[in-house]
Biotite code that builds the C-alpha atoms (Angstrom):
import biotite.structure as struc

atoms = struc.array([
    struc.Atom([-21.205, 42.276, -79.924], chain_id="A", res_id=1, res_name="UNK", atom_name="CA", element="C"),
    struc.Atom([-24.178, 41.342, -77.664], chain_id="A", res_id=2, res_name="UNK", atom_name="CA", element="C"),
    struc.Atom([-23.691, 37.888, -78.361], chain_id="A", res_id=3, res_name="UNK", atom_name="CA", element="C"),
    struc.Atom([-20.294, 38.659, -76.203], chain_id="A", res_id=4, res_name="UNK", atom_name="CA", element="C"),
    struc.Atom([-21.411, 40.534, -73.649], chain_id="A", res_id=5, res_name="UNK", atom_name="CA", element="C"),
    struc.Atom([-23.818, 37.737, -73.013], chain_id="A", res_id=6, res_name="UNK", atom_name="CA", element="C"),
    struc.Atom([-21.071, 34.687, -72.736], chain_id="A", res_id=7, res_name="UNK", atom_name="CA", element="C"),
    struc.Atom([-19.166, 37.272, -70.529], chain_id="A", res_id=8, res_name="UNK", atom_name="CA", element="C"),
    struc.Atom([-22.031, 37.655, -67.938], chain_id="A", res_id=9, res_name="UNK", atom_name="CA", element="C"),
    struc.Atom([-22.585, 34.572, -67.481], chain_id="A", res_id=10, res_name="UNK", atom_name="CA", element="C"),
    struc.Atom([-19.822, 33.631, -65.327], chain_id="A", res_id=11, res_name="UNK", atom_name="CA", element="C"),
    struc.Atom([-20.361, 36.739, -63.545], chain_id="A", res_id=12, res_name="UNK", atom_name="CA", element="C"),
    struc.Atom([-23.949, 35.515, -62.586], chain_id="A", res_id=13, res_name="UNK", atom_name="CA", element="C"),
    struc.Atom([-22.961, 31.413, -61.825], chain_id="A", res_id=14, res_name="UNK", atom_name="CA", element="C"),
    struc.Atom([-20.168, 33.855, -59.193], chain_id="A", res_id=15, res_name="UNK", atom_name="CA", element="C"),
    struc.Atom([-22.946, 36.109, -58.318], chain_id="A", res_id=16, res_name="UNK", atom_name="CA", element="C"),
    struc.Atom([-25.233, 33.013, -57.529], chain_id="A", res_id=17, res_name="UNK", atom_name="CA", element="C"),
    struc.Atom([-23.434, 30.913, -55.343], chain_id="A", res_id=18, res_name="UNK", atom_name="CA", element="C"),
    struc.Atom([-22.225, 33.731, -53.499], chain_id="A", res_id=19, res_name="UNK", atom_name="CA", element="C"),
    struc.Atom([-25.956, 34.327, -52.633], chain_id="A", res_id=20, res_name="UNK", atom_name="CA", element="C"),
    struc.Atom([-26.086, 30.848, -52.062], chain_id="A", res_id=21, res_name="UNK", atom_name="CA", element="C"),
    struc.Atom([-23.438, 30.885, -49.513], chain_id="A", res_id=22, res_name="UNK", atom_name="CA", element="C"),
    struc.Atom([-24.264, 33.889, -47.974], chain_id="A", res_id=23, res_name="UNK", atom_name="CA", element="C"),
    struc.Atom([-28.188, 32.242, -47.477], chain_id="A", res_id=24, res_name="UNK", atom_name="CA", element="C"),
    struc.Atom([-26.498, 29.031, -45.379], chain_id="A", res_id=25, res_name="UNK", atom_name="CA", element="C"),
    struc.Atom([-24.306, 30.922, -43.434], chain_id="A", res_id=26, res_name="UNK", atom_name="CA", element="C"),
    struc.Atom([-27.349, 33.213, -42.717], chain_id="A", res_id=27, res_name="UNK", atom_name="CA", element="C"),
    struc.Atom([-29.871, 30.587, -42.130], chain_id="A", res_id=28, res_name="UNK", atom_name="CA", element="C"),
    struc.Atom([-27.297, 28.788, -39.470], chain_id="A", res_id=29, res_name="UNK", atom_name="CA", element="C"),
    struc.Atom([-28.542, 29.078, -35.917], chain_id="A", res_id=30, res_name="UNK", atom_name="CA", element="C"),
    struc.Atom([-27.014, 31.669, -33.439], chain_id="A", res_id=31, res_name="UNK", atom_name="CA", element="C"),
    struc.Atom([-24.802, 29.690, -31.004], chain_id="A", res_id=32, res_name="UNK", atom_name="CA", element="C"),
    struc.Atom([-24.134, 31.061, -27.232], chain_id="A", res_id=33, res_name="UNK", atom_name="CA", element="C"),
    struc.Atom([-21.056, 31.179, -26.075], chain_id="A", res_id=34, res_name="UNK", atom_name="CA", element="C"),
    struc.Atom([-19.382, 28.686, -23.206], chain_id="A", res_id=35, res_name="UNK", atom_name="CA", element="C"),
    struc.Atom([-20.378, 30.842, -20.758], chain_id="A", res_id=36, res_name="UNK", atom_name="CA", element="C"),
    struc.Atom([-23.775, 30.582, -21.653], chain_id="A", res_id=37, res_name="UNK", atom_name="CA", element="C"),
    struc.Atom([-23.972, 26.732, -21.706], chain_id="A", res_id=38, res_name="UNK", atom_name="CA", element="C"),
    struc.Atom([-22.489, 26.794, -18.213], chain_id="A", res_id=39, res_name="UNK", atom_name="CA", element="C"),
    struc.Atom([-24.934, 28.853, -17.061], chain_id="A", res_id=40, res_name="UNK", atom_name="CA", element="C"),
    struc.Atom([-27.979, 27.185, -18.405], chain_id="A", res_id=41, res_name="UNK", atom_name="CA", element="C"),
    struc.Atom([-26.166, 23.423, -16.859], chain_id="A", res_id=42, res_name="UNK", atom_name="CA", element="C"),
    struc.Atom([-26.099, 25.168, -13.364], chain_id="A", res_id=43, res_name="UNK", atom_name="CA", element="C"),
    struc.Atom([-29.754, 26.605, -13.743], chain_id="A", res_id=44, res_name="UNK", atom_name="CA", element="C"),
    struc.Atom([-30.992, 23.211, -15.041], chain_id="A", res_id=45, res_name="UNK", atom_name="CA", element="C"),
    struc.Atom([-29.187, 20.661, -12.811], chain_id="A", res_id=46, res_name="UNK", atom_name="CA", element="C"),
    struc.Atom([-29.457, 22.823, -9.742], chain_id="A", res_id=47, res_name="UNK", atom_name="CA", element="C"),
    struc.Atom([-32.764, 23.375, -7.863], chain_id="A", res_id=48, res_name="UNK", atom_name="CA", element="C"),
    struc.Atom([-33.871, 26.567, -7.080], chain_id="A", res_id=49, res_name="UNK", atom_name="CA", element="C"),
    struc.Atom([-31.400, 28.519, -8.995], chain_id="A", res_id=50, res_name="UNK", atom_name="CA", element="C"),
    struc.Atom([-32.056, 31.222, -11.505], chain_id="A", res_id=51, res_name="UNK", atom_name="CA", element="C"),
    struc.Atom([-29.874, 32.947, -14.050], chain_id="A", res_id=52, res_name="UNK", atom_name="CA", element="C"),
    struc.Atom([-29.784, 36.785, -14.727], chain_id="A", res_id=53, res_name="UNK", atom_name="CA", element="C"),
    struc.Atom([-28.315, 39.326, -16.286], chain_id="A", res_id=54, res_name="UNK", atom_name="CA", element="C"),
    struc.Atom([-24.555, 39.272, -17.503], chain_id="A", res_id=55, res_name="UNK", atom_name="CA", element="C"),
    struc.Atom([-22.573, 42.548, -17.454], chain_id="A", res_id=56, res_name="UNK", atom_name="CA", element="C"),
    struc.Atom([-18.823, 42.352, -18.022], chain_id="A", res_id=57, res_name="UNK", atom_name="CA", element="C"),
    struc.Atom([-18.069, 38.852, -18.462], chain_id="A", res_id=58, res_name="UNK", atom_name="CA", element="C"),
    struc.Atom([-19.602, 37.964, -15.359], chain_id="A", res_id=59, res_name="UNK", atom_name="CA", element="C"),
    struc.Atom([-23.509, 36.153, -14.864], chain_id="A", res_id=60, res_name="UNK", atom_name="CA", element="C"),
    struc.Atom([-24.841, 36.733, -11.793], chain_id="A", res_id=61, res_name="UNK", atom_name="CA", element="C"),
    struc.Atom([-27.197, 33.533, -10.410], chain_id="A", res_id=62, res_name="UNK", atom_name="CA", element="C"),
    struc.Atom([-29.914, 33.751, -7.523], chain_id="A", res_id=63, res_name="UNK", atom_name="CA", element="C"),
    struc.Atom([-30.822, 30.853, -5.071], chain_id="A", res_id=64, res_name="UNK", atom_name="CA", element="C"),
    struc.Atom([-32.871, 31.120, -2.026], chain_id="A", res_id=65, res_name="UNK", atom_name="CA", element="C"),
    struc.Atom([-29.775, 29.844, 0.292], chain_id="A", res_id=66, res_name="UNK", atom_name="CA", element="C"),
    struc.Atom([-26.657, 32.493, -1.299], chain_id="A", res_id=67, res_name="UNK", atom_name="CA", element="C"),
    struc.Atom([-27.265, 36.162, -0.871], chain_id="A", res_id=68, res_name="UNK", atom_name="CA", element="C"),
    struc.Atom([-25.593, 36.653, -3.866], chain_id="A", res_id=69, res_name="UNK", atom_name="CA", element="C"),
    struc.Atom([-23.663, 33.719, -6.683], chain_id="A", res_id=70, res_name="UNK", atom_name="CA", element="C"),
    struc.Atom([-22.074, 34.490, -9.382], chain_id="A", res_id=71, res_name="UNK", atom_name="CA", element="C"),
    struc.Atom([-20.579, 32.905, -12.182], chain_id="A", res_id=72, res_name="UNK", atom_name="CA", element="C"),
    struc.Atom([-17.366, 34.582, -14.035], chain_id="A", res_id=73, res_name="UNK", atom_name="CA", element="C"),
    struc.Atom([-16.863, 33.825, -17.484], chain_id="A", res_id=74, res_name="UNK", atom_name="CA", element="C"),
    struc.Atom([-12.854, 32.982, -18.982], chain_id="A", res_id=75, res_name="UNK", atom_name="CA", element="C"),
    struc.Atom([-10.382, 36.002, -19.194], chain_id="A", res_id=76, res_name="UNK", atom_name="CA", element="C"),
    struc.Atom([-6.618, 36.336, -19.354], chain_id="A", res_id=77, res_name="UNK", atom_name="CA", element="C"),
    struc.Atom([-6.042, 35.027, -15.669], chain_id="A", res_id=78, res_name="UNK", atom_name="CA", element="C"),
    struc.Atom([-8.172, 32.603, -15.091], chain_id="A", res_id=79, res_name="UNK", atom_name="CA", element="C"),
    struc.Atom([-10.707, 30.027, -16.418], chain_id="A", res_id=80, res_name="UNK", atom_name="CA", element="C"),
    struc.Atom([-13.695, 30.248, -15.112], chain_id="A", res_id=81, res_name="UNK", atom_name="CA", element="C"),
    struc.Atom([-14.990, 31.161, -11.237], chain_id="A", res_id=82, res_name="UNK", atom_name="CA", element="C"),
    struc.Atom([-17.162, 30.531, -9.222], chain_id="A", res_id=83, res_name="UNK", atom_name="CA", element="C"),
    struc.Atom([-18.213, 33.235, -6.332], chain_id="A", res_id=84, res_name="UNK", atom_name="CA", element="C"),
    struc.Atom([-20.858, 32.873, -3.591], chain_id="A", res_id=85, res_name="UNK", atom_name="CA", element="C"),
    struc.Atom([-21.877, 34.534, -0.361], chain_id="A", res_id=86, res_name="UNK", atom_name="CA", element="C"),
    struc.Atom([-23.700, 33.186, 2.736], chain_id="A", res_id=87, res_name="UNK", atom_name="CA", element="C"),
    struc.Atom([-26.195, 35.653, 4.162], chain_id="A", res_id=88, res_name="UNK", atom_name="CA", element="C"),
    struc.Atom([-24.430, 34.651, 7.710], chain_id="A", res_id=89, res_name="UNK", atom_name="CA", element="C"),
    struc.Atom([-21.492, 34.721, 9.237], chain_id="A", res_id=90, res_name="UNK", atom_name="CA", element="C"),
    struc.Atom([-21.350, 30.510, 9.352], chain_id="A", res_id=91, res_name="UNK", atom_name="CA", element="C"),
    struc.Atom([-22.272, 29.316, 5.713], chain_id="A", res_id=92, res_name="UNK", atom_name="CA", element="C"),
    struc.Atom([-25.465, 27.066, 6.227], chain_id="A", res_id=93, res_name="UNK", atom_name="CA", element="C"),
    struc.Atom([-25.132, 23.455, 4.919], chain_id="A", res_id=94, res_name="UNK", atom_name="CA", element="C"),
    struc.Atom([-27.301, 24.218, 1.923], chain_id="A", res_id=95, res_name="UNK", atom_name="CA", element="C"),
    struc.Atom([-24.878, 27.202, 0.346], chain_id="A", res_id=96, res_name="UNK", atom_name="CA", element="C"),
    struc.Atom([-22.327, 24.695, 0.578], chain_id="A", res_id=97, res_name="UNK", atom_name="CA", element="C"),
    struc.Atom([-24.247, 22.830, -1.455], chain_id="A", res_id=98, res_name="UNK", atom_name="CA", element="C"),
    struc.Atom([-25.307, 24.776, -3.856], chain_id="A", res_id=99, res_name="UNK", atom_name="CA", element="C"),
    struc.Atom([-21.391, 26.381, -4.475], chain_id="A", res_id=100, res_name="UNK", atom_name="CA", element="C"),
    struc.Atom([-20.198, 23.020, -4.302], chain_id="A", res_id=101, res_name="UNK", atom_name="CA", element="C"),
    struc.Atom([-22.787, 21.272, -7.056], chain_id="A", res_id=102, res_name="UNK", atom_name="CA", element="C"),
    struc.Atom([-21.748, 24.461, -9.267], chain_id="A", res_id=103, res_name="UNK", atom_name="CA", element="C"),
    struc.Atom([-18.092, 24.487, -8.650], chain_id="A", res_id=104, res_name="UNK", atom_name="CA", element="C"),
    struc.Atom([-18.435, 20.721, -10.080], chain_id="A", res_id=105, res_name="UNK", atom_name="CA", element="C"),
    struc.Atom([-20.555, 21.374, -13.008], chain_id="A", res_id=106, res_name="UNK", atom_name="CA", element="C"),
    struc.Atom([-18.105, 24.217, -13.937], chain_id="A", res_id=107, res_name="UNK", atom_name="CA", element="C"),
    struc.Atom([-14.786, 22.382, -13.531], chain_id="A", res_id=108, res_name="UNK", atom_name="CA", element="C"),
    struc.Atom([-15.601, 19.164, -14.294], chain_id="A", res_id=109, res_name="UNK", atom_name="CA", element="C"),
    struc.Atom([-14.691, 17.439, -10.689], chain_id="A", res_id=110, res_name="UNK", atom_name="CA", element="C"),
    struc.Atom([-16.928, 14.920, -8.544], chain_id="A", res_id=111, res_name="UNK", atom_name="CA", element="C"),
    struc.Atom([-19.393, 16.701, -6.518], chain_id="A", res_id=112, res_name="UNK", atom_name="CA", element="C"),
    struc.Atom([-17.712, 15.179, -3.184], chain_id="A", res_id=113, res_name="UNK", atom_name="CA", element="C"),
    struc.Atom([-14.233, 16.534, -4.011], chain_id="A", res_id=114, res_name="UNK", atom_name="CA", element="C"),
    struc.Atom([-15.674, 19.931, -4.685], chain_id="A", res_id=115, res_name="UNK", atom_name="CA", element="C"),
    struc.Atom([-17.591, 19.843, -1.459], chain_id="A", res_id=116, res_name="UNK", atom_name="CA", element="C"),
    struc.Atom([-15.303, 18.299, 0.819], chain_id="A", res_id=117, res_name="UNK", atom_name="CA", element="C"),
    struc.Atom([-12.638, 21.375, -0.408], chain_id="A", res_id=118, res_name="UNK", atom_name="CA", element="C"),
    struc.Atom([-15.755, 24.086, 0.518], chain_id="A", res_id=119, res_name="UNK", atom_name="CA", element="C"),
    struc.Atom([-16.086, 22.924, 4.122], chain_id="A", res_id=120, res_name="UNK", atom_name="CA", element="C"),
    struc.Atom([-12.198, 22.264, 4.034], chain_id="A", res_id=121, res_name="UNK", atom_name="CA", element="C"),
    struc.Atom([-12.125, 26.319, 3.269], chain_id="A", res_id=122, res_name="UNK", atom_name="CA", element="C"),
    struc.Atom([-14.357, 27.537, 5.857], chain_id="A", res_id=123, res_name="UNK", atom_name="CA", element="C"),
    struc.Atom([-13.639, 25.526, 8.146], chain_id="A", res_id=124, res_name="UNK", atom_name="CA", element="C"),
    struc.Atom([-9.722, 26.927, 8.282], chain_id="A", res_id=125, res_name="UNK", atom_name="CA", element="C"),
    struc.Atom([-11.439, 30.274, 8.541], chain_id="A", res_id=126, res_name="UNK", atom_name="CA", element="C"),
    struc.Atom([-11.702, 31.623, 12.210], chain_id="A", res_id=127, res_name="UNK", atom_name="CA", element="C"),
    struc.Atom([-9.264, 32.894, 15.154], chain_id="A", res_id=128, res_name="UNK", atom_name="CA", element="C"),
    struc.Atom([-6.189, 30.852, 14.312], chain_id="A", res_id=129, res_name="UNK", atom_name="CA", element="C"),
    struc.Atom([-5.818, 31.157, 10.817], chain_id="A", res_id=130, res_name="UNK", atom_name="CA", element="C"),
    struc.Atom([-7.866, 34.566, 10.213], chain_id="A", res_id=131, res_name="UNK", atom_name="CA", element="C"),
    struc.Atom([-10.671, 35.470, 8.491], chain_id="A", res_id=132, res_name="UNK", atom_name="CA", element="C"),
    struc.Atom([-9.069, 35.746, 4.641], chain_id="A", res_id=133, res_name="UNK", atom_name="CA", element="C"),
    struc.Atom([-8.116, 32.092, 3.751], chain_id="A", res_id=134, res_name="UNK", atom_name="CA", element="C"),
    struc.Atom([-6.575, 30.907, 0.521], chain_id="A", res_id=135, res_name="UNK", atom_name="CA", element="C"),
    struc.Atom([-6.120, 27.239, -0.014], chain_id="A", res_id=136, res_name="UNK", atom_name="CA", element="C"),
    struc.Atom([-5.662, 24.956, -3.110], chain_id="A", res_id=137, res_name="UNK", atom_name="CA", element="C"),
    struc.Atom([-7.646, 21.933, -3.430], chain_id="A", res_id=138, res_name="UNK", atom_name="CA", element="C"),
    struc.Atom([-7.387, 19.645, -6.426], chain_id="A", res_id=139, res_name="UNK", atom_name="CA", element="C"),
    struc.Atom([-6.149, 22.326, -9.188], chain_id="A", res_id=140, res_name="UNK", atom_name="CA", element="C"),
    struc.Atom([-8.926, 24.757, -7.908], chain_id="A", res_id=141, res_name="UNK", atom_name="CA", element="C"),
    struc.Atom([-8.025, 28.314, -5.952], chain_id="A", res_id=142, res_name="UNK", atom_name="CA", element="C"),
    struc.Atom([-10.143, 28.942, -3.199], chain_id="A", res_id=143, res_name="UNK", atom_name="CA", element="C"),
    struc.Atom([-10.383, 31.797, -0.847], chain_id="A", res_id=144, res_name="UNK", atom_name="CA", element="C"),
    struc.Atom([-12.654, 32.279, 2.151], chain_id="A", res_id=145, res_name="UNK", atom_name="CA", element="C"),
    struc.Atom([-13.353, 35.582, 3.244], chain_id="A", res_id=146, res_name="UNK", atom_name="CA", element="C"),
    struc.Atom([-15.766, 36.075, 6.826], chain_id="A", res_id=147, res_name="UNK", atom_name="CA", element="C"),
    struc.Atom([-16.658, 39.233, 7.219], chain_id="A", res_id=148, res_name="UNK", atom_name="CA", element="C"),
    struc.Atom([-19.168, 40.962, 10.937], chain_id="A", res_id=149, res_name="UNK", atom_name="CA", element="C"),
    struc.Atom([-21.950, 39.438, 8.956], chain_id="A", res_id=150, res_name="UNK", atom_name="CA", element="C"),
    struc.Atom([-21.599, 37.192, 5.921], chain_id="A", res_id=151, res_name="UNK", atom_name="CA", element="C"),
    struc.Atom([-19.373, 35.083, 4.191], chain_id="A", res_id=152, res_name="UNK", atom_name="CA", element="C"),
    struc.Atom([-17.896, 34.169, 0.872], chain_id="A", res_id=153, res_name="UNK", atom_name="CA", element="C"),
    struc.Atom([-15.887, 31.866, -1.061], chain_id="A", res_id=154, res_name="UNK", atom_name="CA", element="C"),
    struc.Atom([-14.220, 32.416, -4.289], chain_id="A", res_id=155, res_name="UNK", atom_name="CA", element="C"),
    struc.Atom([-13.310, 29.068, -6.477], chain_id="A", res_id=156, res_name="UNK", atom_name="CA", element="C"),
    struc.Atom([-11.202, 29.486, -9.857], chain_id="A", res_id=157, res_name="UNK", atom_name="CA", element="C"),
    struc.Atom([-8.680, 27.616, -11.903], chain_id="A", res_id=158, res_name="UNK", atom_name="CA", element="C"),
    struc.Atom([-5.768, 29.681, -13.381], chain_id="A", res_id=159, res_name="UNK", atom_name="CA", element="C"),
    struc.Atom([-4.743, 30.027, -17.256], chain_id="A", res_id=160, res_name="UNK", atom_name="CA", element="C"),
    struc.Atom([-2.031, 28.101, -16.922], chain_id="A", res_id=161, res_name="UNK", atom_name="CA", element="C"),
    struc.Atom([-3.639, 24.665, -15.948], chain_id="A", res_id=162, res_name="UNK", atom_name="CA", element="C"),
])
């Protein structure tokens, strides 16, 4: 009867083993960040000057000296990714244009130029004729301009269904 018991058991343990076993690799596997992440450590690392920080609610906000505030939003239902900036001034200096420019490229995956020429293309619609709200498409990319008594922004996204 022990004999039995034995034979039994063992299957039980070669189970029990390589269960362990698996459970040890999958364990022993590295965390991985998310896409969101990744973009954020590209901008900080292929942009000068800019620093990543905290991330509340799908969104990372970034810091550079020229932007009083950039912020990168991570993927929801309604759109990919975006890209938001404001200028400390009412006229965006040459370097914020830049700067939301180089990131809007590293994001989407577009030539630096393009992204840049649609920027000043944005606020440069924005004044008496047009208004001070602008929306504009430029090469699959939503962008709105907003210039407000003392500072600017720009928002630059791709929908969900592109």
């Amino acid at each position: 009867m022990i004999v039995v018991s034995a034979a039994l058991s063992r299957p039980r343990r070669a189970a029990l083993a390589a269960l362990a076993l698996a459970a040890l690799t999958l364990a022993a596997s590295p965390a991985r960040a998310d896409r969101c992440d990744d973009l954020a450590q590209q901008l900080k690392s292929q942009i000068d000057s800019v620093s990543v920080g905290k991330t509340v609610a799908n969104v990372i906000y970034l810091s550079h000296p020229a932007a009083k505030s950039l912020r990168l939003g991570c993927p929801s239902r309604t759109f990919k990714n975006e890209v938001f900036g404001i200028a400390p001034s009412r006229k965006p200096s040459v370097a914020f244009q830049e700067v939301v420019a180089s990131a809007a490229a590293i994001v989407f995956t577009i030539p630096k130029s393009d992204t840049l020429r649609g920027v000043k293309r944005c606020f440069s619609r924005v004044g008496l004729l047009r208004g001070n709200d602008i929306k504009t498409r430029f090469r699959r990319l939503d962008m709105r301009c907003i210039r407000g008594k003392a500072e600017s922004s720009i928002s630059i996204s791709r929908s969900n269904a592109e």
